[in-house]
N, C-alpha and C positions, 0 to 999 in steps of 0.2 A: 788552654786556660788551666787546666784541671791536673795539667802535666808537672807543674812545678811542683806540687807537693806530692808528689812519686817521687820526685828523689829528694825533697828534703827530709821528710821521714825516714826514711833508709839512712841517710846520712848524719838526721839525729842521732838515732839507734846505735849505728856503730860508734857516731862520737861518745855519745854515754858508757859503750863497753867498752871501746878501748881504752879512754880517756880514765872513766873512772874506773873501772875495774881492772883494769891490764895494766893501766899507768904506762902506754904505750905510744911511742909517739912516729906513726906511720903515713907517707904521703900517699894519696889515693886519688886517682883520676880514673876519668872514662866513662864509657855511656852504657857499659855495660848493667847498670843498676836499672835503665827500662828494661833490659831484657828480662831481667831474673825477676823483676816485680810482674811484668806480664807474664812469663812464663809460672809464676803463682797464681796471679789470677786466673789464668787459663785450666793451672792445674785445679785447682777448686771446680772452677765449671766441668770441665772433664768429672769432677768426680762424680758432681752431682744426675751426668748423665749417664754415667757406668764406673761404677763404685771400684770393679774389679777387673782384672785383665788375669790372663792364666798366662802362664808360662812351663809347661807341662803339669804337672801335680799341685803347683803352687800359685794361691791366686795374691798377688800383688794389689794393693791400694791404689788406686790409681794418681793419687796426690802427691804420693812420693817420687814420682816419676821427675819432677823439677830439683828434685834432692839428689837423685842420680845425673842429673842435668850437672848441678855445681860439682857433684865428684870428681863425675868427666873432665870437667873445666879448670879444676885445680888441680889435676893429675897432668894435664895435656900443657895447659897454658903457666909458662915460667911465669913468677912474679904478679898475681893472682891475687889479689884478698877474698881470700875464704870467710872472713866476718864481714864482709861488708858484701858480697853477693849472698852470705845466709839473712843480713837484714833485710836487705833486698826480696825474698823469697816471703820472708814474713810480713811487710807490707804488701807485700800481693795476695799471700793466703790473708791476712785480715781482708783485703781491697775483695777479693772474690766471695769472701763471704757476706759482705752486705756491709760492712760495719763504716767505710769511708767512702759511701755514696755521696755523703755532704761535699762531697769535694766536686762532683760534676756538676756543671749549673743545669737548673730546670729547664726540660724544654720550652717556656713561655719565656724566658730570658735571649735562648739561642733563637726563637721566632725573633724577638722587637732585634737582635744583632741583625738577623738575617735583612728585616727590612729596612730598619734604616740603613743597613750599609750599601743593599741594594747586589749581594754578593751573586747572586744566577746571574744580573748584567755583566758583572765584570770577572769572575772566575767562570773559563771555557766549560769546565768539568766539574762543577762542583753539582752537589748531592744535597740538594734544599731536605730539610725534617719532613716536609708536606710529600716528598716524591721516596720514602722509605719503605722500602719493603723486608730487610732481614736487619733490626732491632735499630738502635741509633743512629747507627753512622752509616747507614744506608749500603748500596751495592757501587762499588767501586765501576768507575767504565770502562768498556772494552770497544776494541775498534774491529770490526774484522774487514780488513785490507782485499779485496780485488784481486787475485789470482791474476798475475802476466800470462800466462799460459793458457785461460781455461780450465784448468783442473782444481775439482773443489779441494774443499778439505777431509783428510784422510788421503788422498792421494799420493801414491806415493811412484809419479812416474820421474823418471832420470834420464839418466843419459844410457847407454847400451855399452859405456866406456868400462872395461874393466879395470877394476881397484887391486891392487896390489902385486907383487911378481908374477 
């Protein structure tokens, strides 16, 4: 729900600097604008749980680390927009630091969705707000599959076949 305006913001942004400032007129596609807005909001949170990283004598911000992220990405990857994954970045650092929580609906709205849709009956996996335990969106599930062999996990038995010449 909350998803659309993660990238229409980004996408304002750049329109308004390209558009009016560059007077530039550039096609832009792809999904990479969730990534560089989560990896903003991420970097945010990261900061605020360890401000600093060292890297022998020198301690690093740790918010800048999504700023080295787009370097990498516009250094590595042809044909790139560089202003439009920095908009990107910057809806995220705004979104991380509290400022566009208006955009997720309240938990008492995702409850009456939850009920009247009746989503536990009919999605196998899904992660009711009532069954949460690490922040909103609850813990993701995991299956752990039955060993053919008998051997737990960690195990690391094989075959007695040698590999290579």
């Amino acid at each position: 729900m909350f998803v659309g305006p993660l990238s229409t913001l980004p996408a304002a942004a750049y329109l308004l600097v390209e558009r009016g400032l560059l007077r530039g007129n550039t096609a832009v596609m792809g999904a990479s604008v969730w990534v560089f807005v989560l990896l903003g909001a991420e970097g945010i949170k990261a900061f605020r749980a360890n401000p600093y990283f060292a890297i022998g004598t020198s301690r690093i911000p740790t918010w800048t680390t999504p700023l080295l992220a787009l370097i990498f990405v516009t250094a590595l990857v042809p044909n790139t927009s560089f202003l439009g994954h920095l908009c990107s970045l910057g809806v995220g650092y705004i979104y991380g630091l509290g400022y566009l929580k208006i955009l997720a609906p309240p938990e008492k709205i995702l409850r009456w969705i939850e009920g009247k849709l009746n989503l536990l009956g009919r999605l196998p996996h899904y992660v009711s707000l009532d069954q949460k335990t690490y922040g909103r969106y609850g813990v993701l599930p995991t299956t752990n599959a039955p060993s053919v062999d008998g051997a737990g996990e960690g195990s690391y038995m094989g075959s007695t076949e040698r590999l290579g010449p």
